[in-house]
GUPATOR-293027 format. One record per residue (C-alpha): residue number from 1; residue in one letter; x, y, z. Coordinates in Angstrom, 3 decimals, padded with zeros to 6 digits. Example, Ala and Ser with C-alpha at 12.3 -4.5 7.8 and 13.67 -1.06 7.14 Angstrom:
BEGIN
atom i = 1&aa = A&xx = 012.300&yy = -004.500&zz = 007.800;
atom i = 2&aa = S&xx = 013.670&yy = -001.060&zz = 007.140;
This chain:
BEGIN
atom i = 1&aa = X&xx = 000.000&yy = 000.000&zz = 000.000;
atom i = 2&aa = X&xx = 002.878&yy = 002.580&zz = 001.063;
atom i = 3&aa = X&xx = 004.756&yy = 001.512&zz = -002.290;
atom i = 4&aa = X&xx = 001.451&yy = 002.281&zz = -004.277;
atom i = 5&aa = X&xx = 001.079&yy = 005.347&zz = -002.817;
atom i = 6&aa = X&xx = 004.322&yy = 006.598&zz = -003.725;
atom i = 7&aa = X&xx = 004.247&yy = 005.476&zz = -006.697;
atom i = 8&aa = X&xx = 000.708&yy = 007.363&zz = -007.679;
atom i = 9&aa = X&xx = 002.391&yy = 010.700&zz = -005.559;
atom i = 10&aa = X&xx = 005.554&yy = 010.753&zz = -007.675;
atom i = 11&aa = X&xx = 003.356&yy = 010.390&zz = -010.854;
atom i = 12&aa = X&xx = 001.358&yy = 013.471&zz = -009.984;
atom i = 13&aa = X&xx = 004.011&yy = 015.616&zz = -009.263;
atom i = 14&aa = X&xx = 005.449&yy = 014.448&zz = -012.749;
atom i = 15&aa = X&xx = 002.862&yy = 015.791&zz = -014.559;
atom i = 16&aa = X&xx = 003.760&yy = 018.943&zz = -013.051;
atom i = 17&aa = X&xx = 006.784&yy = 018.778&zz = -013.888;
atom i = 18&aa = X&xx = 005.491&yy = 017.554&zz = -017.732;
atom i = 19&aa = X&xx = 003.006&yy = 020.717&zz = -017.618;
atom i = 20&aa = X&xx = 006.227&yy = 022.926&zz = -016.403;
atom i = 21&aa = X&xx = 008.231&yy = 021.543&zz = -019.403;
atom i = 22&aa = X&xx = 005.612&yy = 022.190&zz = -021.908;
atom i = 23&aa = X&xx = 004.464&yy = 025.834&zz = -020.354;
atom i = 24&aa = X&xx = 008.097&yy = 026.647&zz = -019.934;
atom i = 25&aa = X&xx = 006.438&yy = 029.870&zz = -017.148;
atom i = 26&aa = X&xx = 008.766&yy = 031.727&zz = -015.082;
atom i = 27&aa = X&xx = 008.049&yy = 030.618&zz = -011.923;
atom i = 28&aa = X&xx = 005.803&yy = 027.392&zz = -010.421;
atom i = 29&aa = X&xx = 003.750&yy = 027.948&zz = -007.332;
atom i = 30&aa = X&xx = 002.021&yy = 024.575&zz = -006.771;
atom i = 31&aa = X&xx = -001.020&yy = 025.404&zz = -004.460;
atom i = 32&aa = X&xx = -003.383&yy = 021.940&zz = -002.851;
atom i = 33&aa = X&xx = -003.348&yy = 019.302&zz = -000.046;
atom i = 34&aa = X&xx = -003.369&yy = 022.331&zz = 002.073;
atom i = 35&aa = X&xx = -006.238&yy = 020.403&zz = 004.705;
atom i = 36&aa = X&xx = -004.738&yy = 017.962&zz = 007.618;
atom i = 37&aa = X&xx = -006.301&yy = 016.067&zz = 009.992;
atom i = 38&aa = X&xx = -005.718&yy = 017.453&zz = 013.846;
atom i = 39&aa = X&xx = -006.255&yy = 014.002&zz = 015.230;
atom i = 40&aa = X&xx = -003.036&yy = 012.388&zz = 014.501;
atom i = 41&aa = X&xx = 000.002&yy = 014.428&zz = 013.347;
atom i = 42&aa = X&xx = 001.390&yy = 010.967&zz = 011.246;
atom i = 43&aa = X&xx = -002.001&yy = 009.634&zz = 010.146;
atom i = 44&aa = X&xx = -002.438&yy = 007.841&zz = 006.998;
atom i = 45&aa = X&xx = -004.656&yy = 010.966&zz = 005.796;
atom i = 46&aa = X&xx = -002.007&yy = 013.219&zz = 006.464;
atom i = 47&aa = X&xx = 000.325&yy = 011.715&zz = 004.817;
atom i = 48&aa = X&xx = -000.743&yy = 010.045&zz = 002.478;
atom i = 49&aa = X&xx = -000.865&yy = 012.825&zz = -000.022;
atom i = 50&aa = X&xx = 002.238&yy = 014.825&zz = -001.109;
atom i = 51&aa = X&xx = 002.121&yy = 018.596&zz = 000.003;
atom i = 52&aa = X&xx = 003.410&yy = 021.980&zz = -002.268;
atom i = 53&aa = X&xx = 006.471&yy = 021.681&zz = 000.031;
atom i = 54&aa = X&xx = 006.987&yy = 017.562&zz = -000.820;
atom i = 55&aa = X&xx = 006.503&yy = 018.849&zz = -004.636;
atom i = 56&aa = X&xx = 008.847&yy = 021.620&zz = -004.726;
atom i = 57&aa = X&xx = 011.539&yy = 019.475&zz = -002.896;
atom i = 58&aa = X&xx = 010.844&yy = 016.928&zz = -005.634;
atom i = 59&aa = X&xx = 010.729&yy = 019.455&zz = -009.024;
atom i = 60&aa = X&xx = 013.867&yy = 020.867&zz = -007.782;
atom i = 61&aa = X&xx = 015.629&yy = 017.441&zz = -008.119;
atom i = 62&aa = X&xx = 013.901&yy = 016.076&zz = -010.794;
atom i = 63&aa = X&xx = 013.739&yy = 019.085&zz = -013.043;
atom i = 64&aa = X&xx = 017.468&yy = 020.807&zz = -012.006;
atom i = 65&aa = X&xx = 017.231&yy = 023.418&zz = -014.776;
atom i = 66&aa = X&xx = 014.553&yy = 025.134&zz = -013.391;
atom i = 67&aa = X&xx = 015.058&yy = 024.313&zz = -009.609;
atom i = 68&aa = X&xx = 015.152&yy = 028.206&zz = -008.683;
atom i = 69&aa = X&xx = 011.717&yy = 028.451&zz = -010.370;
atom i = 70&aa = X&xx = 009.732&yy = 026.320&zz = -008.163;
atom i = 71&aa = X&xx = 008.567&yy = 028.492&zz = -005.407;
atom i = 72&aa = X&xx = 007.421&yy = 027.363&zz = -001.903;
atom i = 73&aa = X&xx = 004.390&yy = 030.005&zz = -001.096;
atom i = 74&aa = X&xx = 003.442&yy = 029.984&zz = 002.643;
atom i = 75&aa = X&xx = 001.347&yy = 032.094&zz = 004.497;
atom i = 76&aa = X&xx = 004.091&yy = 035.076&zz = 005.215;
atom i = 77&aa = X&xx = 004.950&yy = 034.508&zz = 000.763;
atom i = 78&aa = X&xx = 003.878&yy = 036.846&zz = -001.907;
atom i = 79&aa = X&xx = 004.439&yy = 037.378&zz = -005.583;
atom i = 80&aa = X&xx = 003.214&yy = 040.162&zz = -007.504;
atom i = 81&aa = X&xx = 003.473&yy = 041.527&zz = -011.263;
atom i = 82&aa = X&xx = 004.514&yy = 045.083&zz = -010.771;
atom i = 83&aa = X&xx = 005.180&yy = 047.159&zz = -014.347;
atom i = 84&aa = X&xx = 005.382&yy = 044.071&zz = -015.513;
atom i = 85&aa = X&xx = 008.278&yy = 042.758&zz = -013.725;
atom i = 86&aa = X&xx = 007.356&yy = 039.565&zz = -011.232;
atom i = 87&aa = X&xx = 008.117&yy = 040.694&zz = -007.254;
atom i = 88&aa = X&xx = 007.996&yy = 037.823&zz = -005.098;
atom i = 89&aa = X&xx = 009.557&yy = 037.051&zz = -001.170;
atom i = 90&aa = X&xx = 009.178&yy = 032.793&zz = -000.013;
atom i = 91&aa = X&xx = 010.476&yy = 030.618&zz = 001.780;
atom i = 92&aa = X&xx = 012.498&yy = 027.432&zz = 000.486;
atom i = 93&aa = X&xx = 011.465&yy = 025.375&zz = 003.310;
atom i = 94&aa = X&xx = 012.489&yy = 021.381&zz = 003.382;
atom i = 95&aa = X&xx = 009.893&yy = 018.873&zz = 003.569;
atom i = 96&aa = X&xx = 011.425&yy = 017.726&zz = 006.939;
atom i = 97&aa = X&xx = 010.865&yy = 021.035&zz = 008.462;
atom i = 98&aa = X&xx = 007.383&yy = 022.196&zz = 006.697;
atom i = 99&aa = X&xx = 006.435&yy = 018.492&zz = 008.555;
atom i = 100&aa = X&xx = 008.006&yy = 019.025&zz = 011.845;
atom i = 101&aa = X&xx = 005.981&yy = 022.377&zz = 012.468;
atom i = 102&aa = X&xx = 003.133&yy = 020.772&zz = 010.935;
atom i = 103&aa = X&xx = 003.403&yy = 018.465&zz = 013.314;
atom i = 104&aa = X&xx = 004.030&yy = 021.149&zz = 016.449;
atom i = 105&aa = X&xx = 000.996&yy = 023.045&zz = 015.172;
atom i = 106&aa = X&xx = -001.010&yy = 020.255&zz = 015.446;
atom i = 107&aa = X&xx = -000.371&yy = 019.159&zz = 019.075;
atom i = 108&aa = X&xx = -000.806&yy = 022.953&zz = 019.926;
atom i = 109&aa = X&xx = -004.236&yy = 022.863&zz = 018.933;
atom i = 110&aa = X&xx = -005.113&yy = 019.604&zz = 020.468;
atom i = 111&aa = X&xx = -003.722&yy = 021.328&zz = 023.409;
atom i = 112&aa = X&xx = -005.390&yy = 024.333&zz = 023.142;
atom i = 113&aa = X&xx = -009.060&yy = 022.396&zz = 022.251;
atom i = 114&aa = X&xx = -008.745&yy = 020.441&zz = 025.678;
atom i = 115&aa = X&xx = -008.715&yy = 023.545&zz = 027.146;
atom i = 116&aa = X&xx = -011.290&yy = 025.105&zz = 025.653;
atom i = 117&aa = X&xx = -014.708&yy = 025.600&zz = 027.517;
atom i = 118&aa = X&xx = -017.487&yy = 023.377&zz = 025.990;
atom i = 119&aa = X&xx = -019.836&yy = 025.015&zz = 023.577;
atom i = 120&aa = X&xx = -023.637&yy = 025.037&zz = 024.094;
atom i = 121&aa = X&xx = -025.768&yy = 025.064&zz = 021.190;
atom i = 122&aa = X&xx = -028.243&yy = 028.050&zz = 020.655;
atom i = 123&aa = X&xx = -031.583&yy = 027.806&zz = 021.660;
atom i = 124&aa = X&xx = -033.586&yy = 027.790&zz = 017.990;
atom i = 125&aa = X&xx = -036.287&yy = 030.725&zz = 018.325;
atom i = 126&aa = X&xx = -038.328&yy = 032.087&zz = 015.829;
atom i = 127&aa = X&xx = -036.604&yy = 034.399&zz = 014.587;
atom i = 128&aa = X&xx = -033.372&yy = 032.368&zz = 013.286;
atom i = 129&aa = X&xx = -036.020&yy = 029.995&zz = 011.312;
atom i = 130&aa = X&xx = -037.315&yy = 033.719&zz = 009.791;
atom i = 131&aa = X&xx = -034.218&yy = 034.547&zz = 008.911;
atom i = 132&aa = X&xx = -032.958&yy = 031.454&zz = 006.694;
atom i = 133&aa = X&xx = -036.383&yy = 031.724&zz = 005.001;
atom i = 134&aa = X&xx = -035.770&yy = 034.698&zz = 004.213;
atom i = 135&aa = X&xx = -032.924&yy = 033.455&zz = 002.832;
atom i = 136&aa = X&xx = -033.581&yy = 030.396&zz = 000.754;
atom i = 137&aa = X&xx = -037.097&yy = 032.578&zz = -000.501;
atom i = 138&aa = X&xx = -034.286&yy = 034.113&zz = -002.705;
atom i = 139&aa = X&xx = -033.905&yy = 030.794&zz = -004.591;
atom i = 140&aa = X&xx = -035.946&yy = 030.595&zz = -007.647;
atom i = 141&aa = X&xx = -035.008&yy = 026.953&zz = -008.436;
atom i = 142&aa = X&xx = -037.841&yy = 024.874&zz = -006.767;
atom i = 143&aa = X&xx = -036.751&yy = 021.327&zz = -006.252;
atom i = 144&aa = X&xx = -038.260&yy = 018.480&zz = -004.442;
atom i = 145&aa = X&xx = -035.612&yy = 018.136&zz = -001.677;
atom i = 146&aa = X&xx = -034.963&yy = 018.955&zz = 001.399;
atom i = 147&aa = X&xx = -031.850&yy = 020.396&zz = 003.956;
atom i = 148&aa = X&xx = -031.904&yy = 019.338&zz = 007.127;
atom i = 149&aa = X&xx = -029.027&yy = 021.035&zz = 009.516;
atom i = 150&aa = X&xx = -028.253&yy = 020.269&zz = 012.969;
atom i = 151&aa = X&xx = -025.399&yy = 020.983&zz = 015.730;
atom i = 152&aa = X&xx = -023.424&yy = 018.175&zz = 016.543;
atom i = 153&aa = X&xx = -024.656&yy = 017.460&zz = 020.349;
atom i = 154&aa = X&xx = -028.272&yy = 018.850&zz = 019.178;
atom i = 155&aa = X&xx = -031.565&yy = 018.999&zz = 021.870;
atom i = 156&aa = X&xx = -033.424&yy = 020.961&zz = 019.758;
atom i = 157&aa = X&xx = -033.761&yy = 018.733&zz = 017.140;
atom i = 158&aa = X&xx = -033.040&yy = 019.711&zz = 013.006;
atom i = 159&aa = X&xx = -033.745&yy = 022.421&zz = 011.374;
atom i = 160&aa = X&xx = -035.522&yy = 021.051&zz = 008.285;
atom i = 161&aa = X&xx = -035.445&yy = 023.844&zz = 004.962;
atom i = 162&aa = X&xx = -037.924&yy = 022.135&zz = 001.847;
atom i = 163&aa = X&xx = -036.296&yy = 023.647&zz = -001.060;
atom i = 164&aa = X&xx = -039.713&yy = 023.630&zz = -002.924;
atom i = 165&aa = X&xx = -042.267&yy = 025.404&zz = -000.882;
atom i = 166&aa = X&xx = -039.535&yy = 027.653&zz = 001.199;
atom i = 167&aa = X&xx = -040.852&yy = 026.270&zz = 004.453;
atom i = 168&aa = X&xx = -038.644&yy = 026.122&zz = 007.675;
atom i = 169&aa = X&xx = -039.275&yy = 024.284&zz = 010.394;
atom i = 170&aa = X&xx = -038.185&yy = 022.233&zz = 013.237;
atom i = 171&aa = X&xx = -037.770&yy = 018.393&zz = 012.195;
atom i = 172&aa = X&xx = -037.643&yy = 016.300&zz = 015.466;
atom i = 173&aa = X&xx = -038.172&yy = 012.511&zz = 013.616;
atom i = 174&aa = X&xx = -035.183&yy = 010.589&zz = 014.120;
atom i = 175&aa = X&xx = -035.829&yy = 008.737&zz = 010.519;
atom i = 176&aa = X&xx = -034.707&yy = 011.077&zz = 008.012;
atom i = 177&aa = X&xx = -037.167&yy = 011.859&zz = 005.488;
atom i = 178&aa = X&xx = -036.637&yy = 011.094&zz = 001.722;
atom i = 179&aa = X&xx = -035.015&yy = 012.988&zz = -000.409;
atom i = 180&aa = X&xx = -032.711&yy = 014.917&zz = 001.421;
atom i = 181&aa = X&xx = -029.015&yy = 016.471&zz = 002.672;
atom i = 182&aa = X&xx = -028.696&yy = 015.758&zz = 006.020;
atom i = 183&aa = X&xx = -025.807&yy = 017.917&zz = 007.710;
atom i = 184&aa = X&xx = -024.303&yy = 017.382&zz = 011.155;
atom i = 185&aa = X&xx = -022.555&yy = 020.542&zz = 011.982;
atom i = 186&aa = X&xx = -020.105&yy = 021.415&zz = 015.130;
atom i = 187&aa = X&xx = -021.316&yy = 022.910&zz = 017.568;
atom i = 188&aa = X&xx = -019.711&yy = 026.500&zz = 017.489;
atom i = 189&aa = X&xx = -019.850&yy = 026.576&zz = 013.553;
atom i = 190&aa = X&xx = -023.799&yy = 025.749&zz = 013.657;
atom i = 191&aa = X&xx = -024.289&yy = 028.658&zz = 016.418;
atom i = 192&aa = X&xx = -022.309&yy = 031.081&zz = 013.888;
atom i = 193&aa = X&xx = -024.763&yy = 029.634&zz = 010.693;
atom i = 194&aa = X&xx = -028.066&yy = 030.539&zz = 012.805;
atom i = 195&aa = X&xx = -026.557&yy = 033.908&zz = 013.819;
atom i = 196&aa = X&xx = -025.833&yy = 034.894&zz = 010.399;
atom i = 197&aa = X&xx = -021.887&yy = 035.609&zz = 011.455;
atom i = 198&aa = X&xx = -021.121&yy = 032.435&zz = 008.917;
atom i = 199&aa = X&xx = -023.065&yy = 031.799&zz = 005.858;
atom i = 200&aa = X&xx = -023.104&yy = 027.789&zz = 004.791;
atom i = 201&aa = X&xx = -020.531&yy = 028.085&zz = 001.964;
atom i = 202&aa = X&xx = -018.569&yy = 029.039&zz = 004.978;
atom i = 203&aa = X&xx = -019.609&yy = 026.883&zz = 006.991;
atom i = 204&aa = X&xx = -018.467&yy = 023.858&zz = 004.178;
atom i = 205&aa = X&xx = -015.175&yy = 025.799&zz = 004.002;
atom i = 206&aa = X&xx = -014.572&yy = 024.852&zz = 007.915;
atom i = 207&aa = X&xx = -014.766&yy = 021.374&zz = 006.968;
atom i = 208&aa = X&xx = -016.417&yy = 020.822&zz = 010.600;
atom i = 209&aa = X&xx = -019.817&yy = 018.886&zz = 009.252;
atom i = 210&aa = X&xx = -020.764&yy = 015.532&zz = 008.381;
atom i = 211&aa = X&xx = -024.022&yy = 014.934&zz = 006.029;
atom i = 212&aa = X&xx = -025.750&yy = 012.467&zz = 004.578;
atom i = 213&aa = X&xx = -027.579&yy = 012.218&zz = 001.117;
atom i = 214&aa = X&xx = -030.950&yy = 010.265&zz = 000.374;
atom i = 215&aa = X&xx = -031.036&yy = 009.222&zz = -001.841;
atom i = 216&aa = X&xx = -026.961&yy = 009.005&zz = -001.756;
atom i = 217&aa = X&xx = -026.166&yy = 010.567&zz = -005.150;
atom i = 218&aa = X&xx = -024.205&yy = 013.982&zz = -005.642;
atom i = 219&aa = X&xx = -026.553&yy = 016.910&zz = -006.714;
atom i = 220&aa = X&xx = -024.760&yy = 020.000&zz = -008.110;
atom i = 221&aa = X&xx = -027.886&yy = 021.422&zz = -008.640;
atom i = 222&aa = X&xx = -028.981&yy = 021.032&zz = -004.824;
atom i = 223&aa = X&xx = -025.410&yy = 022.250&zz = -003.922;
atom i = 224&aa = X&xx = -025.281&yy = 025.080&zz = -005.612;
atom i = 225&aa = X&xx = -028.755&yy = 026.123&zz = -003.699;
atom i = 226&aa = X&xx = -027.353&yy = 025.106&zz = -000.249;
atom i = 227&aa = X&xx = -024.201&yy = 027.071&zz = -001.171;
atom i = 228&aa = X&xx = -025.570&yy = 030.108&zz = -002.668;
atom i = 229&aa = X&xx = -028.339&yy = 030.539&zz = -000.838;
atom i = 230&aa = X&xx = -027.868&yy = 029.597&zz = 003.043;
């Protein structure tokens, strides 16, 4: 399995390096795999896919001639076109160190969420069901579905949004109803969705949500109304 997944890691980064050859651009900025997994620093799913740091490290000895235009851009990097002359500041960082104080950030925030106080999810009034009507009334694309949204250590039960007639109400069944996106957000990020301080493209972003589809078949139709319009 480890040899496999080498193997289909190196031949991504070769067709950069393929794409570089044939573009021939003055500088590379590979961008990607930029999500980890908090739980365990050295899980599979962290790495199990190559980073821009593992790329650059690998372009610049697999490609030598244009080593120097491979370019590492972290969060302090920049690179702009200025009178039409390229400015950029990074950082050539080594694999071994981008994955050390990957590693250092990631038992800081365990750290720091063990600390944290626990989270209580808002109470659901009235006026938060209002408000995401008033929201999804904006969608002119009626379909026969339904969103169902709930915090992840709920006692209010789900808040259940029927992308046909605009209703919103409180959905307290345990048995999901058909056709529908079920979504199981954390507890802060749901509390910031009801307030209207996150709206649910942001939410996605946060990764912090688990959902279910019924039937189970991908919809970009129905996402682009959950992601446009709550």
């Amino acid at each position: 399995m480890i040899k496999e997944g080498n193997r289909l890691e190196n031949q991504f980064m070769n067709y950069g390096i393929m794409q570089t050859k044939i573009l021939k651009p003055n500088f590379i900025i590979p961008f990607g795999s930029n999500l980890f997994h908090k739980d365990n620093p050295n899980s599979y799913m962290n790495k199990a896919v190559a980073t821009p740091v593992d790329f650059v490290n690998y372009a610049q000895k697999n490609h030598s001639s244009y080593s120097k235009k491979y370019m590492t851009m972290l969060s302090d990097s920049y690179c702009f076109k200025i009178n039409r002359k390229i400015i950029s500041c990074y950082e050539n960082v080594s694999a071994k160190k981008f994955n050390f104080e990957l590693k250092k950030f990631i038992n800081y925030i365990k750290r720091r969420k063990n600390k944290q106080r626990i989270i209580h999810e808002l109470s659901i009034k009235k006026k938060y069901l209002q408000f995401i009507k008033k929201k999804i009334q904006k969608n002119s694309n009626k379909i026969k579905h339904k969103i169902l949204v709930e915090s992840h250590n709920s006692k209010n039960g789900k808040i259940l949004i029927n992308l046909y007639n605009d209703q919103v109400y409180i959905y307290k069944n345990k048995l999901l109803p058909d056709n529908c996106h079920y979504f199981r957000v954390e507890t802060n990020e749901f509390n910031k969705w009801l307030m209207g301080d996150l709206t649910f493209e942001e939410v996605l972003g946060t990764r912090r949500f688990r959902y279910i589809r019924k039937p189970n078949t991908y919809s970009v139709e129905i996402m682009q109304i959950y992601t446009n319009y709550l």
